[in-house]
C-alpha positions in Angstrom: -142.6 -73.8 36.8 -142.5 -76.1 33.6 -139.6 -77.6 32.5 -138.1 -75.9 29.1 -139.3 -79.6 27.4 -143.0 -79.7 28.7 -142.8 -76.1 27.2 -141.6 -77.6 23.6 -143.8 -80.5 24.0 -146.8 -77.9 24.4 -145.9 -75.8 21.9 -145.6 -78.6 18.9 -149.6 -79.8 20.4 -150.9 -76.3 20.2 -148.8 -75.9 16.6 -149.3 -78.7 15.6 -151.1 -79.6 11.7 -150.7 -75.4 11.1 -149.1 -73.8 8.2 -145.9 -72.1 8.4 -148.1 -68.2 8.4 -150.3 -69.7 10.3 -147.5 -70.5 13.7 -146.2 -67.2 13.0 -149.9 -65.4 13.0 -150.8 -66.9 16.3 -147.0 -66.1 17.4 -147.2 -62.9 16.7 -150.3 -62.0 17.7 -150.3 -63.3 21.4 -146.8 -61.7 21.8 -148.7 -58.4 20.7 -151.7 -58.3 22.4 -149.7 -59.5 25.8 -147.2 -56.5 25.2 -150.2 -54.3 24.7 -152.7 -55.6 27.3 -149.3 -55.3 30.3 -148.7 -52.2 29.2 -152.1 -50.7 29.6 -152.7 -52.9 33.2 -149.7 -50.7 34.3 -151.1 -47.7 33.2 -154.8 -48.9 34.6 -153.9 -48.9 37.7 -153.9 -45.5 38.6 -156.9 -44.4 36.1 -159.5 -47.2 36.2 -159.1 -49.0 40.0 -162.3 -47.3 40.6 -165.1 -49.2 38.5 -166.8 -45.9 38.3 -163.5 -44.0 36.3 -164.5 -42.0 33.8 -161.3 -43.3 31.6 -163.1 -46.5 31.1 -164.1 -45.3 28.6 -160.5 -45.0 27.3 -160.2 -48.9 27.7 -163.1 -49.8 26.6 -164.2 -48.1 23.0 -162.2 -46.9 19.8 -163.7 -43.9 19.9 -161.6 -40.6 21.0 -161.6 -40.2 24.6 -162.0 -36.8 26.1 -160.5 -36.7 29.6 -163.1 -34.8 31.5 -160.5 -33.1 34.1 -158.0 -31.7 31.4 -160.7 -31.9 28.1 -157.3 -33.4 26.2 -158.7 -35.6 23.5 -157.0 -38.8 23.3 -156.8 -41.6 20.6 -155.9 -45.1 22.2 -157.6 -47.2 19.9 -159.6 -48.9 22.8 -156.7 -50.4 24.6 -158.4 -53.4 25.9 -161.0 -53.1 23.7 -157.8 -53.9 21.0 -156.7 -56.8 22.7 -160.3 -57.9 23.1 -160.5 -57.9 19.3 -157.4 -59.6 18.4 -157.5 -61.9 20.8 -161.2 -63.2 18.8 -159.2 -63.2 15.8 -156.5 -65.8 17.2 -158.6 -67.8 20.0 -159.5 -70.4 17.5 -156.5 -71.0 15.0 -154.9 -73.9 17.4 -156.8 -76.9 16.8 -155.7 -78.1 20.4 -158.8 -78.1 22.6 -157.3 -77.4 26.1 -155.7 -74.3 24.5 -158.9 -73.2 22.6 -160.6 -73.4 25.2 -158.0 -71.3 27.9 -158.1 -68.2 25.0 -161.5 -68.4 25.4 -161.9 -68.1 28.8 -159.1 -65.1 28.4 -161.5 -63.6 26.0 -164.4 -64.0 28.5 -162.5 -63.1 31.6 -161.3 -59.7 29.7 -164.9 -59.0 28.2 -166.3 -59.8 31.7 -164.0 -57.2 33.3 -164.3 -54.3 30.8 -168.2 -54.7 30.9 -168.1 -54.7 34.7 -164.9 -52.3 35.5 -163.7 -55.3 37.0 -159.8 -54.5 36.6 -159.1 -57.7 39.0 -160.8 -59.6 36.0 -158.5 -57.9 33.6 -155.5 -59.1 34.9 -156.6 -62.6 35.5 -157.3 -62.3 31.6 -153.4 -61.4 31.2 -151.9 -63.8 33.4 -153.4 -66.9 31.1 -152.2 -64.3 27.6 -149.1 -64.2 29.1 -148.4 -68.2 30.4 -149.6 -68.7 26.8 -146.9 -66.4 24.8 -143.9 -67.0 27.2 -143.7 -70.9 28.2 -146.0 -72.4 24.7 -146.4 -70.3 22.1 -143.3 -68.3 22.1 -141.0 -70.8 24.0 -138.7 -70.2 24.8 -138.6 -66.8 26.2 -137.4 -64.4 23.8 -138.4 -60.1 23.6 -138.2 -58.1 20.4 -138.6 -55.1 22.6 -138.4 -54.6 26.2 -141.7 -55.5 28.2 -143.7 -53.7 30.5 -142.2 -55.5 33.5 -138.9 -57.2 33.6 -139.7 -59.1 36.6 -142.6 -60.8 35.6 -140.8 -62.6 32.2 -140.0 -65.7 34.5 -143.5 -65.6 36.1 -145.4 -68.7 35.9 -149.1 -68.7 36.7 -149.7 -72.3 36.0 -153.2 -71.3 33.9 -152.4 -72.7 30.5 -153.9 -76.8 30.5 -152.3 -77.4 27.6 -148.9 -77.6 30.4 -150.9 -79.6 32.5 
């Protein structure tokens, strides 16, 4: 676990030469797309552990799902597919290298696992999101609204370089 002032001493590297909209952008966004991509894990587990699913398809594509045991139609809007997206959309705003390049193997890792069914693959993706938004980007810990699992806010998974 990294001390509270490696976590500040990351931060102001992967902040560092941004404007003021531009920190609170990239805040934002990872805290988002973490709270979003945990919540959908949780709810993954019992619908897509089986690469062959049928609600995939629910993860994977903004389109309106039709669950093919109840014929509900569903509107998601492509749950990981979403946090795919975004997570384009902020990779590259940190001009710190070791941190451009860890979003982008997030974004990699997730694509890889939604294009295979690979769930294992998209919770490795979530585990670098998530050292990412609670000890740099959003150091220190600090929830606007509750989070998917309380236990795993003081979780370290040691995957973001720029702590290194």
């Amino acid at each position: 676990m990294p001390t509270q002032e490696k976590c500040y001493a990351a931060q102001r590297k992967v902040l560092n030469g941004l404007e003021d909209n531009e920190k609170k952008n990239i805040q934002e966004r990872i805290r988002n797309i973490h709270h979003v991509l945990e919540r959908n894990l949780l709810d993954s587990v019992r619908l897509i552990k089986d690469s062959n699913s049928p609600y995939w398809e629910d993860f994977t594509s903004y389109e309106t799902f039709t669950d093919p045991f109840t014929g509900t139609k569903v509107d998601n809007g492509g749950r990981f597919l979403y946090v795919l997206d975004e997570l384009a959309k902020i990779k590259d705003i940190s001009t710190e290298e070791k941190t451009r390049e860890d979003l982008q193997k997030a974004y990699n890792i997730l694509k890889e696992g939604m294009d295979e069914h690979n769930l294992k693959k998209c919770f490795e993706a979530h585990k670098i999101i998530h050292d990412y938004d609670y000890f740099v980007i959003n150091t220190p810990v600090h929830l606007e609204f509750p989070p998917a699992d309380w236990g795993g806010v003081t979780n370290y998974f040691g995957l973001a370089s720029v702590l290194e």
